[in-house]
N, C-alpha and C positions, 0 to 999 in steps of 0.2 A: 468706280463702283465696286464693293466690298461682293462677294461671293456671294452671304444671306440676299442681300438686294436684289442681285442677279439672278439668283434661286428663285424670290419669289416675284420677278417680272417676267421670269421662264410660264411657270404654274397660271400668272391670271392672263398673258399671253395663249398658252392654251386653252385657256376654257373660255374662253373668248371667241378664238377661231372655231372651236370647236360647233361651238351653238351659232357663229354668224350665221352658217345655211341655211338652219331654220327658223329663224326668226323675220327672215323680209324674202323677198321675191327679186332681188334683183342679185345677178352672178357678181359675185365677192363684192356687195355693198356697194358697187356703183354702175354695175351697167345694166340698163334697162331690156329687160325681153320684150320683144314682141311677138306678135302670134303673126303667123306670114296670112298672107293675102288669100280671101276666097275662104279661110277657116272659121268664120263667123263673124260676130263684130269687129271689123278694122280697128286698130288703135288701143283695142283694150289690152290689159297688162295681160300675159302668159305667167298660170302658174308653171312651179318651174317642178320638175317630177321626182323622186325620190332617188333615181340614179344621178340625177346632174347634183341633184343635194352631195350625194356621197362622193362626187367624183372634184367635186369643191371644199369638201374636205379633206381629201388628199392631198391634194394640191396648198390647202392650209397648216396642213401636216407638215411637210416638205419647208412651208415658207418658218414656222416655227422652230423648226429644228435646225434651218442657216440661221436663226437669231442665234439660239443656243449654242449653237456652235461656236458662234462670231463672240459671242457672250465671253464662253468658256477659252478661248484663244487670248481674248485682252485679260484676262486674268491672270492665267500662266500658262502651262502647256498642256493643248487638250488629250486627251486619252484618246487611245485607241479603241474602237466601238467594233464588236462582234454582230450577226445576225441577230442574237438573245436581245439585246439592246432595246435594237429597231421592232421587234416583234413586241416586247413588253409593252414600248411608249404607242405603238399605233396601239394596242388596248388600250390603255391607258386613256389614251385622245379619245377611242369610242365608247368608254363610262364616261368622260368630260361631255360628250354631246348630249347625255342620257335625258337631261332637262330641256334642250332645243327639242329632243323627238319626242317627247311626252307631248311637249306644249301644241305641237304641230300636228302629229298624228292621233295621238292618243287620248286628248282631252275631248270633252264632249260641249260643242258647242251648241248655243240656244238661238 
């Protein structure tokens, strides 16, 4: 895989992860929440809250940047990464979610 390619499997990687949270209700697309016992209807699905949203983006964050890494490693040799880096790209990730929180929080449902 040529550098462009990897470049932009990095970029729809990100905005991928970034919007998974808020687009379904289950933690990282496959596991099911439930509501524990005695909190109202048994069985039905738990929305899931806007910290577990952000704290599954982290964790997205993290899983994307071992791609990129791994990426940047079979290409040739990767760079050494400063604090500045990792602070630009977690922004970065949090304008990529911008359309997940709009859709979720911000939009005005009928």
């Amino acid at each position: 895989m040529d550098a462009a390619a990897a470049s932009w499997l990095v970029i729809a990687m990100g905005i991928l992860a970034a919007n998974l949270p808020f687009f379904n209700e289950k933690l990282f697309a496959a596991v099911p929440l439930k509501r524990a016992a005695g909190t109202g209807e048994a069985g039905r699905s738990w929305r899931k809250p806007l910290a577990l949203r952000l704290l599954e983006m982290i964790v997205l964050y993290f899983i994307v940047g071992a791609l990129a890494f791994m990426l940047e490693a079979r290409i040739g040799n990767g760079f050494p990464q400063t604090w500045e880096f990792y602070a630009i790209t977690g922004c970065l990730f949090l304008v990529l979610a911008f359309p997940g929180f709009v859709a979720r929080y911000l939009r005005k449902r009928r």
